[in-house]
C-alpha positions as CSV (number, residue, x, y, z in Angstrom):
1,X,65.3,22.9,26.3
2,X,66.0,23.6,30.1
3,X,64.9,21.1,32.3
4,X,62.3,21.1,35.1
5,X,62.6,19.6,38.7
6,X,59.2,16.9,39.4
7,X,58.2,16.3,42.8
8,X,57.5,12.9,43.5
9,X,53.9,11.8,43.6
10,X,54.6,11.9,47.6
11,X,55.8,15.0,47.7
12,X,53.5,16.5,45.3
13,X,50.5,15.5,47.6
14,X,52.3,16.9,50.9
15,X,52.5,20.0,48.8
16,X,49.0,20.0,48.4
17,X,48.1,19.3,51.8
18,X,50.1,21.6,52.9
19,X,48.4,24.5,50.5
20,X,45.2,23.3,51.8
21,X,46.1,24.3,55.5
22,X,47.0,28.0,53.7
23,X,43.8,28.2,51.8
24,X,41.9,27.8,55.5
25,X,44.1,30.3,57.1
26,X,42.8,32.5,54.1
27,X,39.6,32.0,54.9
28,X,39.6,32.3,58.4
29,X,41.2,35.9,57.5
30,X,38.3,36.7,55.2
31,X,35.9,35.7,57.9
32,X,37.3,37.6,60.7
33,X,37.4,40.6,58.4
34,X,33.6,40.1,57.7
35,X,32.9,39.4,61.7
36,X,34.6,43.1,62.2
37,X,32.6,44.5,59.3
38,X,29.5,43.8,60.1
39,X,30.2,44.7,63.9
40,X,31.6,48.7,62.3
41,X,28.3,48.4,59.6
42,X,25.6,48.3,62.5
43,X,27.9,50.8,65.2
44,X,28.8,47.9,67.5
45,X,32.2,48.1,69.6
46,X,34.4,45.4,68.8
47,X,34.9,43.4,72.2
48,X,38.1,43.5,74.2
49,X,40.9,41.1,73.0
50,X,39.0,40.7,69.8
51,X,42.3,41.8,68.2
52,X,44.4,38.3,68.9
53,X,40.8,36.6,69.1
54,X,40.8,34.9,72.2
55,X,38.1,32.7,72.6
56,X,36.6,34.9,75.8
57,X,36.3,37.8,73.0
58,X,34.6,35.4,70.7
59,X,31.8,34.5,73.5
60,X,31.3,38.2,74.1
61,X,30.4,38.0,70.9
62,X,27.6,35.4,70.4
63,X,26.2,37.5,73.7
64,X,25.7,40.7,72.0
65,X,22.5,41.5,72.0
66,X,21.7,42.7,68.4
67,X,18.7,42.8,66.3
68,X,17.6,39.0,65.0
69,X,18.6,39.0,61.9
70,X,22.3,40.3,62.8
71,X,22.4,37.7,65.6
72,X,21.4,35.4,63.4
73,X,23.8,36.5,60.9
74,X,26.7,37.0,63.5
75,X,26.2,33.6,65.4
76,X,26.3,32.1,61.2
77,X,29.8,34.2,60.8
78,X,31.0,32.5,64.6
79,X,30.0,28.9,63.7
80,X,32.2,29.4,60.3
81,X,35.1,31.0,62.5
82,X,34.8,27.8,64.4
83,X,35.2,25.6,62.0
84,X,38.2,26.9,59.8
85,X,40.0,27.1,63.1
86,X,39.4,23.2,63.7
87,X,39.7,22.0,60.3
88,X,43.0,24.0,60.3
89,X,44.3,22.4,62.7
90,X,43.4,19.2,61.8
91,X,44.9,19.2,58.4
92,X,48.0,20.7,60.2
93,X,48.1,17.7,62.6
94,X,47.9,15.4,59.6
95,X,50.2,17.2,57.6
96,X,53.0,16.5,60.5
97,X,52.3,13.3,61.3
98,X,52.8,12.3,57.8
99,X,55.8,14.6,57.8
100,X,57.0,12.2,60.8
101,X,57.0,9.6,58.6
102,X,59.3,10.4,56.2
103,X,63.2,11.2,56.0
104,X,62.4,14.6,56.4
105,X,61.6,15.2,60.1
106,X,65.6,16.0,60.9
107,X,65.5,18.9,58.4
108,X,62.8,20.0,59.9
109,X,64.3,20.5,63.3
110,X,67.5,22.0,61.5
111,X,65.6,25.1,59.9
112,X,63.2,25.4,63.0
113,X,66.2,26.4,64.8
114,X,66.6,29.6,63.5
115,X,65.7,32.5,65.3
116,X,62.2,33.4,64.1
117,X,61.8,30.3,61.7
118,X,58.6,28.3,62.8
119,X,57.7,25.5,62.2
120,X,54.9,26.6,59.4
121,X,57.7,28.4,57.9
122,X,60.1,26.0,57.8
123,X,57.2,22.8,57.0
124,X,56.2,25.0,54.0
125,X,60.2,26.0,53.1
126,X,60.9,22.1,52.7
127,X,57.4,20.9,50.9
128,X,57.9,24.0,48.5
129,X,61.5,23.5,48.0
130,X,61.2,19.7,47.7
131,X,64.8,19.1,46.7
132,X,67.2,21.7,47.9
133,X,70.2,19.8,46.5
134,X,68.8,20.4,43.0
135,X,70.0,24.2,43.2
136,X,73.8,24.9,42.6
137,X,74.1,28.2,43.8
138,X,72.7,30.9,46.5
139,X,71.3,32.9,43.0
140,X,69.3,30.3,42.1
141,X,67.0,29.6,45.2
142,X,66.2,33.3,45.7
143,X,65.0,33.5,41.8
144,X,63.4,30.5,42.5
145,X,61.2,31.6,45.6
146,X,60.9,35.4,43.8
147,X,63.5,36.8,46.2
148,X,66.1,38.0,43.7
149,X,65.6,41.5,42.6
150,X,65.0,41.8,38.6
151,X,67.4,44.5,36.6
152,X,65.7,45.6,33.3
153,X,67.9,48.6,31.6
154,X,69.1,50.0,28.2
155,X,71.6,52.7,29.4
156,X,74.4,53.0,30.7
157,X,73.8,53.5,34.6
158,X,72.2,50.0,36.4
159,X,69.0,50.8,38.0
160,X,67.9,49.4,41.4
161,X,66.4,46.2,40.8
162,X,62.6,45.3,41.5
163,X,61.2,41.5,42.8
164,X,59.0,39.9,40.4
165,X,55.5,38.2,41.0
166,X,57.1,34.5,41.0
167,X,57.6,31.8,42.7
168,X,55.3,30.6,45.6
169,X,53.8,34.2,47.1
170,X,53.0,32.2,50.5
171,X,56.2,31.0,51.1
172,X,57.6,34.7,50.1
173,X,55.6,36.4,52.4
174,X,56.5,33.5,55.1
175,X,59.8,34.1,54.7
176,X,59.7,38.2,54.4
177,X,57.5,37.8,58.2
178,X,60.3,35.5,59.8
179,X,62.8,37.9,58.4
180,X,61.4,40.5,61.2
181,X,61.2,38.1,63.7
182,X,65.4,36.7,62.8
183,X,66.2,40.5,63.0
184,X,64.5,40.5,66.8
185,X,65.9,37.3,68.3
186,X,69.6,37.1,66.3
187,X,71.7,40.0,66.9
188,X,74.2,39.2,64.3
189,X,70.8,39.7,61.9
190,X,69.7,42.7,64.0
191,X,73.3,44.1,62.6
192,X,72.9,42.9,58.9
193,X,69.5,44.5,58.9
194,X,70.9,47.4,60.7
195,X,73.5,47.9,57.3
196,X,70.6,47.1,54.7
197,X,68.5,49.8,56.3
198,X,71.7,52.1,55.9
199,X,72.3,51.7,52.5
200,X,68.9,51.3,51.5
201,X,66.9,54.0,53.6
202,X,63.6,51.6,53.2
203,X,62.9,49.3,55.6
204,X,60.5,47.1,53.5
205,X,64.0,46.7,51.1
206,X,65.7,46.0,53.6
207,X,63.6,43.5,54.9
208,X,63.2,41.8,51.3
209,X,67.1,41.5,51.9
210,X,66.9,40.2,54.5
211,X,64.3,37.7,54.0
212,X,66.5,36.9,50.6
213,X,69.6,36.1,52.8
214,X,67.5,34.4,55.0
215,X,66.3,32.0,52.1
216,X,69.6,31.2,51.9
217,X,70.2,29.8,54.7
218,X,67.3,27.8,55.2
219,X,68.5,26.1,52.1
220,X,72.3,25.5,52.9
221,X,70.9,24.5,56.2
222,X,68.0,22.0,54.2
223,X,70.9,20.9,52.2
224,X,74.2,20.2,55.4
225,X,71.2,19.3,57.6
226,X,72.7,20.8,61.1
227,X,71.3,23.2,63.4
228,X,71.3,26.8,62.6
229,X,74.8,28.8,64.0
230,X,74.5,32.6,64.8
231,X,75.7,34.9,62.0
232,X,78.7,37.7,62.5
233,X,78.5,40.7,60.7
234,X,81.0,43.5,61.1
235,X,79.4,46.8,61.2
């Protein structure tokens, strides 16, 4: 029988905490996409700056003038908006300052300072993770998080791999965001990315590269617990 890593009761209750603050920012996606609905349902124009919802674009909204019922019904959508975005950030707040509480606040700051790593990405890297010294090699963490491409063949030629549903999606689609972000701000990732793209001719592959080899280092970082040192790749 293989054996399992189990989290700690404490860290099995950050790790819900910390999936509760994802849940909301699901919600608050669903209820923006319902807010834009019902604005392209009755043949309203979305207000300006609506698209990084600022809050001036949210009070042009409770002053459209609109039949009852949709004011009524838009003004209920608003109040929702509201209130995932507080709660949000609320649990978030909490979430940190029980974070600050524990030994892991320095490994924090050590995978927040790389280049397009925030600090969601890297709070939800090290509550997911839990235990980075548990894995022995590179291999291991990206099948862990779903990042290691899955080879299933009979003849004699390999075919390319695919990534398989597993591991924490959130975190996977985290990490495959940051990876953009690393290749902007890091120009020794802006090469790497550069040579994925080359052999691969897809940038979403060569992206899930990139986010793999990202993984990585967030966990060699998680487990040396030093700062993040820019990469050299030869071109």
């Amino acid at each position: 029988m293989k054996s399992i890593a189990v989290p700690r009761e404490e860290e099995e209750a950050l790790r819900a905490l910390l999936r509760r603050r994802h849940q909301l920012t699901e919600s608050l996606v669903r209820v923006k996409q319902r807010i834009k609905s019902l604005l392209l349902y009755i043949g309203q124009t979305e207000p300006h700056g609506l698209t990084s919802w600022t809050d001036k674009s949210i009070r042009q909204l409770e002053n459209m003038s609109l039949n009852d019922a949709y004011q009524i019904l838009l003004k209920s959508l608003i109040r929702q908006l509201r209130f995932v975005q507080d709660e949000r950030q609320i649990v978030l707040n909490q979430l940190q300052s029980l974070i600050s509480k524990t030994d892991q606040q320095n490994r924090l700051g050590c995978l927040s300072s790389i280049p397009g790593v925030g600090s969601i990405t890297a709070l939800t890297f090290l509550l997911e993770v839990f235990n980075p010294e548990r894995f022995n090699r590179a291999e291991e963490i990206v099948s862990y998080l779903g990042l290691a491409p899955m080879v299933h063949h009979s003849g004699e030629q390999t075919p390319p791999g695919k990534l398989q549903p597993v591991g924490q999606a959130c975190l996977r689609s985290l990490l495959i965001e940051a990876a953009w972000m690393w290749k902007t701000k890091d120009e020794g990732a802006r090469t790497m990315y550069n040579n994925f793209l080359s052999k691969m001719g897809i940038p979403q592959k060569a992206i899930c590269a990139m986010a793999r080899r990202l993984a990585i280092i967030l966990w060699r970082i998680a487990v040396e617990q030093r700062t993040y040192y820019p990469i050299e790749v030869k071109v």
